[in-house]
C-alpha positions as a Markdown table, in Angstrom:
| # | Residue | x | y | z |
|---|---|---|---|---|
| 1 | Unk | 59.4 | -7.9 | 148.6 |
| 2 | Unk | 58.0 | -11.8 | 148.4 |
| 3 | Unk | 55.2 | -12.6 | 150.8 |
| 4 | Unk | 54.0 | -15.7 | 151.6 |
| 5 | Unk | 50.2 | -16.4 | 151.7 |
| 6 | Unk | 50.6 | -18.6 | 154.6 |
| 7 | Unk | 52.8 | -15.7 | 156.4 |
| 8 | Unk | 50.0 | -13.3 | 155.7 |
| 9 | Unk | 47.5 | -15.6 | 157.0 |
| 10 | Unk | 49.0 | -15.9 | 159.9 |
| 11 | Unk | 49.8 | -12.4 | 160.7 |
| 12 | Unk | 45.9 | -11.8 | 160.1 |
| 13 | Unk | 45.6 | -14.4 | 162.7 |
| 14 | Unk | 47.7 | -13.3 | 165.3 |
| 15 | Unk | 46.5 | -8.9 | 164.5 |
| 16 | Unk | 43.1 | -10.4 | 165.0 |
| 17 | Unk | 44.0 | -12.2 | 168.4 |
| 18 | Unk | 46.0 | -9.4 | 169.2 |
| 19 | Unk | 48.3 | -12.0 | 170.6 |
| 20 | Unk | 50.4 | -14.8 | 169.2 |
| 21 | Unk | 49.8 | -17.3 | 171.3 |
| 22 | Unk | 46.1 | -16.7 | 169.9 |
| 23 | Unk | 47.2 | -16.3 | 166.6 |
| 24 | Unk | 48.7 | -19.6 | 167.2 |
| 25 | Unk | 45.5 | -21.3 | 168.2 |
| 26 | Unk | 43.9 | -20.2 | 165.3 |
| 27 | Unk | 45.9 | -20.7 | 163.0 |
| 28 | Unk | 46.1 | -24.7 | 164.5 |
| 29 | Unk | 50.1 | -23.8 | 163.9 |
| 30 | Unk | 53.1 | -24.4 | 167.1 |
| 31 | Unk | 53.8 | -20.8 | 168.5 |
| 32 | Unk | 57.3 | -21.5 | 167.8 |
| 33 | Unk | 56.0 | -21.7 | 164.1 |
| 34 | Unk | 54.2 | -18.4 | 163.9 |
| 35 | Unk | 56.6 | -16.5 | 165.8 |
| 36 | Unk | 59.0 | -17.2 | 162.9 |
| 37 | Unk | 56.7 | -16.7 | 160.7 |
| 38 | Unk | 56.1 | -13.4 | 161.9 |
| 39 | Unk | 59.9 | -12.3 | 162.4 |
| 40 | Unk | 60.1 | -13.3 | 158.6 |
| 41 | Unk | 57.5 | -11.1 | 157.8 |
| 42 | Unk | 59.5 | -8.0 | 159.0 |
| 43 | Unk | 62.4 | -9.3 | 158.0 |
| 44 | Unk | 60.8 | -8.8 | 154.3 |
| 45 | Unk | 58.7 | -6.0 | 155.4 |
| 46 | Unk | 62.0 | -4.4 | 156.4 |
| 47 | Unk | 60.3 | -2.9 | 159.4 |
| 48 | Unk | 58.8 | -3.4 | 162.6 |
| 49 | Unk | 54.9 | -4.5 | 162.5 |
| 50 | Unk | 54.1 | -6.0 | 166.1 |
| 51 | Unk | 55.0 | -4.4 | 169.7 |
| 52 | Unk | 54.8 | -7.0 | 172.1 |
| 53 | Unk | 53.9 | -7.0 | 175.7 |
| 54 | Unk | 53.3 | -8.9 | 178.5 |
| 55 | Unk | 49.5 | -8.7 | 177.5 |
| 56 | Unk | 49.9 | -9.5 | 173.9 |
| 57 | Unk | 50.8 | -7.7 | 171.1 |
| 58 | Unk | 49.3 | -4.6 | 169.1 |
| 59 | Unk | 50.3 | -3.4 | 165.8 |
| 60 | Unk | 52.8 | -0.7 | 164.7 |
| 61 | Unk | 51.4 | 1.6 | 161.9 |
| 62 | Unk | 53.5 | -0.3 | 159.4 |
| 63 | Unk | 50.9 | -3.1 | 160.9 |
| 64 | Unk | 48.2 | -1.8 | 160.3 |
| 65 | Unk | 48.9 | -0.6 | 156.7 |
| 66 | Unk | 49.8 | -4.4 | 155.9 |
| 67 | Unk | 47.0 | -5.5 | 157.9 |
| 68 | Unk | 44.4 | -3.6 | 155.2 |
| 69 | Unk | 46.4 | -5.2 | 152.4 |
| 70 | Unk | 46.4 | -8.4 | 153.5 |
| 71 | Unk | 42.9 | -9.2 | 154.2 |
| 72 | Unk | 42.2 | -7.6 | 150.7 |
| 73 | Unk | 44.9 | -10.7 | 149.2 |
| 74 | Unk | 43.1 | -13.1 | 151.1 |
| 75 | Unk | 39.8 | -12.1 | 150.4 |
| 76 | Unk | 40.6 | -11.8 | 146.3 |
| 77 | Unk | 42.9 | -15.4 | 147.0 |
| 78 | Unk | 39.6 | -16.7 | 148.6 |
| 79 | Unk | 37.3 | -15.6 | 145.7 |
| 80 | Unk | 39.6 | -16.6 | 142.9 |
| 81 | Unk | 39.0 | -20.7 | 144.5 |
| 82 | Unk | 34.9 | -19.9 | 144.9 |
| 83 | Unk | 35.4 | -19.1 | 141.3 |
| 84 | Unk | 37.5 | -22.2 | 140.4 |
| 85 | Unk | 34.9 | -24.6 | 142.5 |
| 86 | Unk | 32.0 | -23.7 | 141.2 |
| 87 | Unk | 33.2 | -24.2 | 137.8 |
| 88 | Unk | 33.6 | -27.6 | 138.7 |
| 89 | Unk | 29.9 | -27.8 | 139.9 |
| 90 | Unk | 28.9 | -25.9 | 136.8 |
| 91 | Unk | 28.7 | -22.5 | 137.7 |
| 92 | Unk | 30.2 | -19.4 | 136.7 |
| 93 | Unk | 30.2 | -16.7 | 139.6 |
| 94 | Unk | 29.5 | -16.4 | 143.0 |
| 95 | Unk | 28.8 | -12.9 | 144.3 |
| 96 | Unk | 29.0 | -12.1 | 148.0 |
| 97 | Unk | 26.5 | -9.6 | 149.1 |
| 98 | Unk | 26.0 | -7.7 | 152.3 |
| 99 | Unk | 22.3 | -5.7 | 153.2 |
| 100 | Unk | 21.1 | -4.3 | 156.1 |
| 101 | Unk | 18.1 | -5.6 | 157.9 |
| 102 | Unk | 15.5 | -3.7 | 155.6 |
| 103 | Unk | 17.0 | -4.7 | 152.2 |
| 104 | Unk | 18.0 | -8.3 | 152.9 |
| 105 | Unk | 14.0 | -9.2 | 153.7 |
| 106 | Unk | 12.0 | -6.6 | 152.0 |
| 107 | Unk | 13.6 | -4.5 | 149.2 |
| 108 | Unk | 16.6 | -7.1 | 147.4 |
| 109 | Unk | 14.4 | -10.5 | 147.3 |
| 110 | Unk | 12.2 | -9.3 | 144.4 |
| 111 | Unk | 15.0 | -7.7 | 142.3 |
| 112 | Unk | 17.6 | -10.3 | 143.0 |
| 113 | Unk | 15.2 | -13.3 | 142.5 |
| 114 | Unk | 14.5 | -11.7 | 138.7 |
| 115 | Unk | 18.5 | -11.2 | 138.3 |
| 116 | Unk | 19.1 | -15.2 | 139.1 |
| 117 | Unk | 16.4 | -15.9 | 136.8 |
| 118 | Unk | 18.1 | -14.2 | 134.1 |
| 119 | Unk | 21.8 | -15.6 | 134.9 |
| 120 | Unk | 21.4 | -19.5 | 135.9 |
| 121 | Unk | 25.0 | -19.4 | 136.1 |
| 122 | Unk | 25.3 | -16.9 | 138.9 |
| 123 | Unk | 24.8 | -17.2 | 142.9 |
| 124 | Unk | 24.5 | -14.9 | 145.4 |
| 125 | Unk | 25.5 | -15.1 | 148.9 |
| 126 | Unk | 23.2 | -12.6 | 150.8 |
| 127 | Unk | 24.4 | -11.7 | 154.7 |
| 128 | Unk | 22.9 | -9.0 | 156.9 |
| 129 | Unk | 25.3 | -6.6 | 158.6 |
| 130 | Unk | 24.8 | -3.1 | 159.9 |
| 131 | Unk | 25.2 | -0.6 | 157.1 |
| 132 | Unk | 28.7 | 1.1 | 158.8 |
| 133 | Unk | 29.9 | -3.2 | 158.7 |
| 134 | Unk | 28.7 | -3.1 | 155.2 |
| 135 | Unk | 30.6 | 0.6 | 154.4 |
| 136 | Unk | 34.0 | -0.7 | 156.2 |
| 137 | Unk | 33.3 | -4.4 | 154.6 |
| 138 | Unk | 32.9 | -3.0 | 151.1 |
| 139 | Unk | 36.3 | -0.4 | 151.2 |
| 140 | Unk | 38.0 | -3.4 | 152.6 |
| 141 | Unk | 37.6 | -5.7 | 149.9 |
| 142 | Unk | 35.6 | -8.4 | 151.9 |
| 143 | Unk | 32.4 | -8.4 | 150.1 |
| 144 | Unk | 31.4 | -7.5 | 146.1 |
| 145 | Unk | 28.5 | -5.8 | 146.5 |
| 146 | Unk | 26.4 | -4.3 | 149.3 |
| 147 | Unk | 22.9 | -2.5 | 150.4 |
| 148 | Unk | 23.0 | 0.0 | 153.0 |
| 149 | Unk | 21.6 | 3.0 | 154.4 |
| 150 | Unk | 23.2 | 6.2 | 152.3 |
| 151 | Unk | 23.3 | 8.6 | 155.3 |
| 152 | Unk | 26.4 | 5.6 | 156.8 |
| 153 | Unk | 28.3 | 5.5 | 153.4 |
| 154 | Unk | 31.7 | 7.5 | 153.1 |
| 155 | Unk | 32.2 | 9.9 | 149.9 |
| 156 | Unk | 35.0 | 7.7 | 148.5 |
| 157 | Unk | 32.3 | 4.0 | 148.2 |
| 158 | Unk | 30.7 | 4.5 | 144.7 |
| 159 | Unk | 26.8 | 4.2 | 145.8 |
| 160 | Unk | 23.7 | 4.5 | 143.8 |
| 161 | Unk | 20.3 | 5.2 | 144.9 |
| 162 | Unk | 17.9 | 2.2 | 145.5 |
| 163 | Unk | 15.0 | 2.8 | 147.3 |
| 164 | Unk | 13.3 | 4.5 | 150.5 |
| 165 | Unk | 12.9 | 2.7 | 153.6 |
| 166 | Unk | 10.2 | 4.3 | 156.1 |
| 167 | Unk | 10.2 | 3.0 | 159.5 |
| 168 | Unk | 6.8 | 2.6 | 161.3 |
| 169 | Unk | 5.5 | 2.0 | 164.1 |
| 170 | Unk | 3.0 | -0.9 | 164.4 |
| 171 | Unk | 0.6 | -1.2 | 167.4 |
| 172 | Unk | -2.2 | -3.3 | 168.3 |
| 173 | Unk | -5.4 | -2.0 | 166.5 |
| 174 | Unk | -6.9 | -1.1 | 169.9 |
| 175 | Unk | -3.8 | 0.6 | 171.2 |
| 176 | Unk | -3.8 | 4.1 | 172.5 |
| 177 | Unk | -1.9 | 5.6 | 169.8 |
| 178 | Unk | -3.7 | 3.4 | 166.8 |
| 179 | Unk | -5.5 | 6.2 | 165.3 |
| 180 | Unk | -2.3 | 8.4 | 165.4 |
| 181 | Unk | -1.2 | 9.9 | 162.0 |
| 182 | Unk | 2.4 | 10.1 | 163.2 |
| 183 | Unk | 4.4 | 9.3 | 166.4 |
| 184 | Unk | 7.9 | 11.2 | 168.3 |
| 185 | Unk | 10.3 | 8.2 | 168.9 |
| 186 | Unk | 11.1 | 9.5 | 172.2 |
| 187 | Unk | 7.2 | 9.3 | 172.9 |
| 188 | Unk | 6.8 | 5.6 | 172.8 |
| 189 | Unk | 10.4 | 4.3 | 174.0 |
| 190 | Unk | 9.3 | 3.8 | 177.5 |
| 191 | Unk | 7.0 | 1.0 | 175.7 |
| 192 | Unk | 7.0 | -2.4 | 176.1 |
| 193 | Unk | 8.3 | -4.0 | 172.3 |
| 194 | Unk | 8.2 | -7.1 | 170.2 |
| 195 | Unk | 11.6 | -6.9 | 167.7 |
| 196 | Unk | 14.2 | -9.3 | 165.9 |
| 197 | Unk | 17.0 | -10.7 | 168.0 |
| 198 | Unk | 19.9 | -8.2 | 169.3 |
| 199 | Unk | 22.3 | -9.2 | 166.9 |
| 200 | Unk | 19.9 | -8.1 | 164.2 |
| 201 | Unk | 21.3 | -4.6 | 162.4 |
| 202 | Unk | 17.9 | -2.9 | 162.6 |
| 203 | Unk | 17.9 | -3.5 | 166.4 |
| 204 | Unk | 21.1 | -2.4 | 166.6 |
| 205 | Unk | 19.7 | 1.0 | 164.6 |
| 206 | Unk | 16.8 | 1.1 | 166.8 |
| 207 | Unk | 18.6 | 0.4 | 170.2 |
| 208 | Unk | 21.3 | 3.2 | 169.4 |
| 209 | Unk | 18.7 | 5.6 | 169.0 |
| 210 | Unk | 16.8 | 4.2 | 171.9 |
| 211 | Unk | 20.3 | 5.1 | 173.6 |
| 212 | Unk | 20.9 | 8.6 | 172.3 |
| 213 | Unk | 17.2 | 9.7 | 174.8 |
| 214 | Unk | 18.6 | 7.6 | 177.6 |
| 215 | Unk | 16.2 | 4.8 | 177.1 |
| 216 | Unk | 16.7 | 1.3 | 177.3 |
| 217 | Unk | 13.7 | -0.9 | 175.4 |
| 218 | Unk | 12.2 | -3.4 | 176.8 |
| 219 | Unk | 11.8 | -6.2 | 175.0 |
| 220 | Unk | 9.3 | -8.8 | 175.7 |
| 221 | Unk | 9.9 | -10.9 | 172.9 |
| 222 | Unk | 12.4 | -11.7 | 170.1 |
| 223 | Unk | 11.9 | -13.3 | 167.1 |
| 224 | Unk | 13.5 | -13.8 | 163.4 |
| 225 | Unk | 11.0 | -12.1 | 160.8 |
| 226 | Unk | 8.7 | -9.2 | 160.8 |
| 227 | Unk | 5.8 | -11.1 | 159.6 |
| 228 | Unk | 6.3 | -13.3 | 163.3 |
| 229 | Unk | 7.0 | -10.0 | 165.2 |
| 230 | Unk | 3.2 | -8.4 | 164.1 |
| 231 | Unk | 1.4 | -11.7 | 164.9 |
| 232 | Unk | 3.0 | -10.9 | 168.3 |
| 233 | Unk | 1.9 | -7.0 | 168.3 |
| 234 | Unk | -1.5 | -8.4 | 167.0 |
| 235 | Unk | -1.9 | -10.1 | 170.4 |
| 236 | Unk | -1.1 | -7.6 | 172.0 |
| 237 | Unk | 2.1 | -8.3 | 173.4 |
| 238 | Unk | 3.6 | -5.0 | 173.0 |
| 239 | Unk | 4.6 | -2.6 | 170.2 |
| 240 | Unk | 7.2 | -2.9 | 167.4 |
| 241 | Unk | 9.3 | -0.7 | 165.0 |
| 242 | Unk | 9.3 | -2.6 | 161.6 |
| 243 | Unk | 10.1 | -0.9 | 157.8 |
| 244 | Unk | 6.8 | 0.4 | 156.1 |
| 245 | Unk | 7.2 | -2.5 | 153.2 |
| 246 | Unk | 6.9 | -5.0 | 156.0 |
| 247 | Unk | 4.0 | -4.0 | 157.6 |
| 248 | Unk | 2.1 | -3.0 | 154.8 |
| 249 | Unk | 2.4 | -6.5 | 153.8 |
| 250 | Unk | 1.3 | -7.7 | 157.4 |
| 251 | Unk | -2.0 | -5.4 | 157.1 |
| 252 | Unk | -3.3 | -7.9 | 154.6 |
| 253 | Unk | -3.9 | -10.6 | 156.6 |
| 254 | Unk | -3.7 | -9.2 | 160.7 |
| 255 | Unk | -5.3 | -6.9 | 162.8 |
| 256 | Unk | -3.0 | -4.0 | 163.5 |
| 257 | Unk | -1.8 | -0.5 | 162.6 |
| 258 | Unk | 0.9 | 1.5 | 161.4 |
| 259 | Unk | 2.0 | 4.7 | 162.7 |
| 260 | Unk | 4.7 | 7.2 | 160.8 |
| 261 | Unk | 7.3 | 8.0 | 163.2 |
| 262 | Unk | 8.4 | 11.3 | 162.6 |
| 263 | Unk | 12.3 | 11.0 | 163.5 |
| 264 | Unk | 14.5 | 11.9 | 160.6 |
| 265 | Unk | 16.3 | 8.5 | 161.7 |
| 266 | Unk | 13.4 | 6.9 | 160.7 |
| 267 | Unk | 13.6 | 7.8 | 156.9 |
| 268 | Unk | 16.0 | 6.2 | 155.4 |
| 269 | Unk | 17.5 | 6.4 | 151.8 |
| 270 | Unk | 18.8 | 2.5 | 150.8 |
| 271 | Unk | 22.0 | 2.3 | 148.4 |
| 272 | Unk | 23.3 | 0.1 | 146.6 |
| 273 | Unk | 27.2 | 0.3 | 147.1 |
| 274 | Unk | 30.4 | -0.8 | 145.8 |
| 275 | Unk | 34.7 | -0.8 | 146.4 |
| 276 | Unk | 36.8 | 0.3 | 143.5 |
| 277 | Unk | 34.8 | -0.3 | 140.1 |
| 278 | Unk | 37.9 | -0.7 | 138.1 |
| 279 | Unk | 38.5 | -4.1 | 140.1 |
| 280 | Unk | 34.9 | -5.2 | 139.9 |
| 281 | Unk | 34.3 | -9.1 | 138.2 |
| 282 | Unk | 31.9 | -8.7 | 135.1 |
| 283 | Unk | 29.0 | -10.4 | 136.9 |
| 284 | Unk | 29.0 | -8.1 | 140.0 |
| 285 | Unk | 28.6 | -5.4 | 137.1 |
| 286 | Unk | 25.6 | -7.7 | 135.8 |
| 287 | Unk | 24.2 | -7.5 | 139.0 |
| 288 | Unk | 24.9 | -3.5 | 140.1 |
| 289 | Unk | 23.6 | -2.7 | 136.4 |
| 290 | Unk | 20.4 | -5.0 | 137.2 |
| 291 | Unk | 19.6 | -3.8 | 140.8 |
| 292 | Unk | 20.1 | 0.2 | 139.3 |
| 293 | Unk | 17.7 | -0.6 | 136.7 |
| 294 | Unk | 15.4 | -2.0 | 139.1 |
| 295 | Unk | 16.1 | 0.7 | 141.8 |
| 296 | Unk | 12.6 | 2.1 | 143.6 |
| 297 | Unk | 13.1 | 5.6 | 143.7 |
């Protein structure tokens, strides 16, 4: 069998769409175009991969299977020219990297800021997803590297332990529940919050559990960082569920408290996780190597 890239390409277009005039659209190709495109597909496929309907298409199982293997071509296809341009702009490697909320702003910067120092020719592309995105991402072949929460992470991702990440709850320092030791979730949902924007992972964590007691929060303001969220709580705005290493950090310098909150959800163990090993490029090594060396726990 002989694929073309631009075949695949478009068949990821149209599977996406889930129809081919869609596909069409996104591709910037006539649907004439991509509907031969995809009838040459199965013509070297041998096999049936769309069923189309009046409502668009969906695939067949044989589909789906080259679905998986041809975002993984594309993805290696895309990093093989990263690779090749930044040669030409004098680096080596570019490593894409996804963390949930927690690691991205308090757990990687330190450790991945010492790795750069030691390997001028490496960069690192850093994007926050929710750790299940990450787990799916990572088995996929979409990203190199990943943090995530080790409770989401499937037995067959290689992971490595990294560090813990406490949530807390932080509350104005005059606040009913300030002098609290520790704090049931379900005790404080019906309060008024301060959090990062809805598309952030950890308030998609904290929303789902929210969820799960029937609660919806309300939100009276989001913002971007933690460090902006407890200037917020400080005035009193409302209350806030941040991760322990952010708060602490806020305590220096503003007038509020922490709470433990004693929801096993709310102790988490980060990981630092990986696809197939075998297939890893020698400076994603470097930097898995680096970050276990580093690891917190």
């Amino acid at each position: 069998m002989r694929f073309d890239l631009i075949d695949l390409q478009v068949f990821v277009a149209v599977a996406d769409a889930r129809s081919i005039t869609g596909g069409a659209a996104r591709s910037n190709l006539a649907l004439a175009s991509v509907s031969e495109r995809i009838r040459r597909l199965e013509e070297v496929a041998g096999v049936s991969l769309l069923n189309r309907g009046r409502r668009g298409v969906t695939l067949t199982a044989a589909g789906d299977t080259l679905l998986d293997h041809a975002r993984i071509v594309l993805h290696q296809l895309a990093t093989m020219q990263g690779e090749l341009a930044v040669y030409a702009r004098g680096l080596k490697a570019r490593i894409h990297m996804l963390a949930n909320t927690s690691g991205a702003a308090e757990h990687l910067p330190k450790a991945l800021a010492a790795f750069l120092g030691k390997h001028p020719d490496i960069s690192v592309d850093v994007e926050e997803r929710e750790s299940s995105v990450i787990a799916e991402a990572l088995a996929s072949g979409l990203a190199d590297i990943g943090i995530a929460i080790e409770a989401a992470l499937p037995d067959s991702l290689a992971h490595f332990p990294f560090c813990e990440d406490h949530l807390v709850l932080v509350t104005p320092p005059r606040d009913e529940l300030a002098r609290a030791r520790q704090v049931a979730f379900r005790d404080v949902a019906h309060r008024e919050f301060v959090g990062l924007s809805d598309d952030s992972a950890l308030q998609i964590h904290i929303a789902a559990h929210a969820a799960r007691l029937g609660v919806r929060l309300q939100m009276r303001a989001r913002l971007r960082n933690f460090d902006a969220i407890c200037q917020m709580v400080e005035e009193g705005v409302g209350v806030a569920v941040i991760p322990e290493a952010a708060a602490l950090r806020c305590l220096r310098s503003m007038k509020i408290r922490t709470v433990r909150i004693g929801d096993a959800w709310a102790t988490r163990r980060l990981a630092i996780c990986i696809g197939k090993h075998d297939a890893l490029p020698r400076p994603v090594r470097q930097l898995v190597e680096h970050l276990k060396a580093n690891a917190m726990i």
